[in-house]
C-alpha positions in Angstrom: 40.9 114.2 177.7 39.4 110.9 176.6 40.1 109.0 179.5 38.8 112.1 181.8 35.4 111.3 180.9 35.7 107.6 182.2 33.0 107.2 184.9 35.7 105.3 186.9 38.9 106.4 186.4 40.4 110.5 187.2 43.0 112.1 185.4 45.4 114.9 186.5 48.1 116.6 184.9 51.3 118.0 186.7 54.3 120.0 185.9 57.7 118.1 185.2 61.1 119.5 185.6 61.5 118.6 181.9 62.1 122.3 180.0 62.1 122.9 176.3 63.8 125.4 174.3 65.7 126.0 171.4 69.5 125.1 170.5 71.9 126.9 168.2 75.0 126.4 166.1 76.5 129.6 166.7 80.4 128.7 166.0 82.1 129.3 163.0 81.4 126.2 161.4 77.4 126.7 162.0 75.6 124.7 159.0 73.8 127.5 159.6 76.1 130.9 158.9 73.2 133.7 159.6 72.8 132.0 163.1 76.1 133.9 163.4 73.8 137.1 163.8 72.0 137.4 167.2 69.7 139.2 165.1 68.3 136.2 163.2 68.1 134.1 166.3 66.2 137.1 168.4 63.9 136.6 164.7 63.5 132.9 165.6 62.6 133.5 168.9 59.5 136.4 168.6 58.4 134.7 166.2 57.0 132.2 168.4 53.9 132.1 170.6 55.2 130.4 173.5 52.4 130.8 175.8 50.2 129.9 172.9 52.1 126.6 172.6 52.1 125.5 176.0 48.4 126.1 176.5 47.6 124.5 173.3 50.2 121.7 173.2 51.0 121.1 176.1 48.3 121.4 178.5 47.7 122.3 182.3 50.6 122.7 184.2 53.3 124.0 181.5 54.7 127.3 182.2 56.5 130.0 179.8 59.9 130.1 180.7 62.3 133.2 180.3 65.3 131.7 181.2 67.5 128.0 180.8 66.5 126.1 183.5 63.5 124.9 185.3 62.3 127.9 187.9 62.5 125.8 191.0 66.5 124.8 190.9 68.3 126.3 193.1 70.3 129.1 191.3 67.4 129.2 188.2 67.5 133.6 188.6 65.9 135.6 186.2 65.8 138.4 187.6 68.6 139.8 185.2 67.5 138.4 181.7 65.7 140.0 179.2 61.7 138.8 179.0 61.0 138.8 175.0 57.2 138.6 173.3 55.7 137.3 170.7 56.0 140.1 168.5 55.9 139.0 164.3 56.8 142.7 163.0 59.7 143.2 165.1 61.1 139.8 164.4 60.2 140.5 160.7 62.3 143.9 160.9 65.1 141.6 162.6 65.9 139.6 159.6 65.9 142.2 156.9 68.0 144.5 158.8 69.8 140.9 159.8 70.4 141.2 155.3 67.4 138.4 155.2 64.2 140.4 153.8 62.9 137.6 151.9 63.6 134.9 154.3 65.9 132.2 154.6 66.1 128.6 154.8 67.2 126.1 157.4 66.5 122.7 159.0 64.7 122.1 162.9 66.0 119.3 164.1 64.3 117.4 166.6 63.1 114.2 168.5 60.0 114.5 170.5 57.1 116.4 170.2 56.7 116.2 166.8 53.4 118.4 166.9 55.0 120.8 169.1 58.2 121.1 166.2 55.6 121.7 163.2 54.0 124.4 165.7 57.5 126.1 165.4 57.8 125.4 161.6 54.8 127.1 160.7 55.5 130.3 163.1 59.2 130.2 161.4 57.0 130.7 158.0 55.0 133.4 159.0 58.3 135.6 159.2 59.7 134.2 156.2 62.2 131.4 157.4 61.5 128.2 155.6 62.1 125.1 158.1 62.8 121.8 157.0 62.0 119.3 159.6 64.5 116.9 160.6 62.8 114.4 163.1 64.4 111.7 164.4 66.0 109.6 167.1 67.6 111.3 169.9 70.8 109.7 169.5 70.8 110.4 165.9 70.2 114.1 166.5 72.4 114.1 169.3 75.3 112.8 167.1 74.2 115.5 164.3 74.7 118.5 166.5 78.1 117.0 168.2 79.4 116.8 164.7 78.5 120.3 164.0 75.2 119.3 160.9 72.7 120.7 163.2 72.3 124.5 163.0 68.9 124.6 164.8 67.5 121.9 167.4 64.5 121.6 169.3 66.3 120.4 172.4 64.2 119.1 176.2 66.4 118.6 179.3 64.7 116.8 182.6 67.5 117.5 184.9 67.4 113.6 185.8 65.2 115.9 188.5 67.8 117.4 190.1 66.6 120.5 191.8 69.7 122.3 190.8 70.9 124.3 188.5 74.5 122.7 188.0 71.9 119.6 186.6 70.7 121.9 183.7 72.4 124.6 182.3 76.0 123.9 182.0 75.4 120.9 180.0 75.0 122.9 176.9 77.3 125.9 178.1 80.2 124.9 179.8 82.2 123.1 176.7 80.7 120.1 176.8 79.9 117.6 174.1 76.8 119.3 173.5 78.1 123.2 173.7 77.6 124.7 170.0 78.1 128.2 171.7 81.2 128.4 173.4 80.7 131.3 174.9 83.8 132.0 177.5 82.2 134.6 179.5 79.3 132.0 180.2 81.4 129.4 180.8 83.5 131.0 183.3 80.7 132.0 185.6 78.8 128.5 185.1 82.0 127.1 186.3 82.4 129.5 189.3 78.8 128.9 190.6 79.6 125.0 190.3 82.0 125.4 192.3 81.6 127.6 195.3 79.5 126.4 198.3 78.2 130.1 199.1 74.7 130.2 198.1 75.2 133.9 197.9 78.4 133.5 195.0 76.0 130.8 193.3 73.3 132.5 192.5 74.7 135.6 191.4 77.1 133.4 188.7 74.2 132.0 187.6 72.3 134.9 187.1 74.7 136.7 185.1 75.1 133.8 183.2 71.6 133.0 182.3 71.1 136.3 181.9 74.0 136.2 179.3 72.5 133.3 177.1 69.8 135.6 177.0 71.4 138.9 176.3 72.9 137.0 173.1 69.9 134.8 172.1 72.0 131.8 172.4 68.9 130.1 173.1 65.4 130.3 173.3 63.8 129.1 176.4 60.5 128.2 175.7 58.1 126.1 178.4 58.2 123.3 180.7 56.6 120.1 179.7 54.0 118.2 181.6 53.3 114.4 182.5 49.6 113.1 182.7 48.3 110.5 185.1 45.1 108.0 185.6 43.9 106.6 188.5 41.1 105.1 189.8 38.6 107.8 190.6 38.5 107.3 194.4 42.3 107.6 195.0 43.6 110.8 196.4 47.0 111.8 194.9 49.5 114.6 194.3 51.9 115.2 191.4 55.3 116.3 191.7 57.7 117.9 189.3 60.7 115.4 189.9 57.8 112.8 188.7 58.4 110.5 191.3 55.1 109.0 192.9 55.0 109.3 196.5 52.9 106.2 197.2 52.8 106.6 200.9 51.0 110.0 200.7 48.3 108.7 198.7 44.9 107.1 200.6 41.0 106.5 198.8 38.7 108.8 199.3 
């Protein structure tokens, strides 16, 4: 916004194929037990104003998101998942009938954003769940959720700008390193939409399976993030999702 009012210079903001969303420990040895209820994690997730935050935090160009993956990778359905509000009574009525009514404690892990994570902290407190911050490197965080300490994370995944969905989604559900679910039924139909070559048997794995991850509140897809660019006033330009700068398109007014 500051530089935008630079006589000289333009800004422009464009939509990246990095998504956000929320993580969650949902095995047995969760640091985190009432994650075990989809209850408390449907909680987590009304309680947040995701439209709000990508507006306000992120800027122009971020879009809500209602399932894993970004909306332009091939097999990215979500036709079949549930769409969920921002709705603070039900999520409130969630975690007492959850056994919760006064709240419960836990730590948000996370590594970018920072702003974007105390958003989330102080919507957690509005329905009574006391987060605890845990910011730090990606690696470290990483390493904390492999080893099973992390019960909640506030997790971004760009793809490496692959428009596709085998890029994005089965890393966290398809019994990788960084599955904390592992859910079978989700796994089996990620695995069967990696690897047919009919379009037709793709999609509809990967539908059913996002629409799974939803179903359970395994996660909480939240918005895409955006990437902001300068540039001399004068110079036409386009931004693309996969944030790569296609130099021979561009030309001066």
């Amino acid at each position: 916004r500051q530089l935008g009012g630079v006589p000289h210079l333009r800004t422009k903001s464009g939509e990246t194929m990095r998504i956000v969303f929320l993580h969650f420990n949902t095995m047995e040895n969760t640091p985190v037990p009432a994650l075990r209820d989809p209850r408390v994690r449907e909680a987590i997730g009304l309680s947040i104003d995701r439209a709000a935050m990508a507006r306000s935090l992120v800027g122009k160009g971020s879009r809500v998101l209602n399932v894993l993956c970004y909306p332009s990778q091939t097999g990215c359905v979500e036709d079949k998942a549930p769409k969920f509000p921002y709705d603070v009574p039900r999520a409130r009525k969630l975690l007492a009938d959850a056994g919760y009514p006064n709240g419960l404690e836990i730590d948000l892990y996370a590594y970018r954003e920072r702003e974007q994570s105390e958003a989330m902290v102080n919507y957690l407190r509005a329905i009574g769940i006391k987060a605890n911050l845990r910011f730090m490197q990606y690696a470290a965080m990483r390493d904390a959720a492999r080893g099973g300490k992390a019960g909640v994370l506030h997790q971004t995944w760009g793809s490496f700008s692959v428009n596709d969905v085998s890029a994005s989604t089965p890393v966290y559900y398809k019994f990788g390193p960084d599955d904390i679910s592992r859910d079978e039924a989700v796994r089996a139909l990620l695995e069967k939409g990696d690897s047919s070559v009919d379009l037709n048997v793709r999609k509809a794995a990967y539908a059913e399976a996002l629409a799974i991850i939803q179903q359970k509140w395994l996660a909480i897809p939240l918005y895409t993030l955006t990437s902001h660019y300068v540039a001399a006033k004068d110079l036409e330009f386009n931004t693309y999702a996969d944030e790569l700068p296609r130099f021979w398109e561009m030309s001066w007014k």
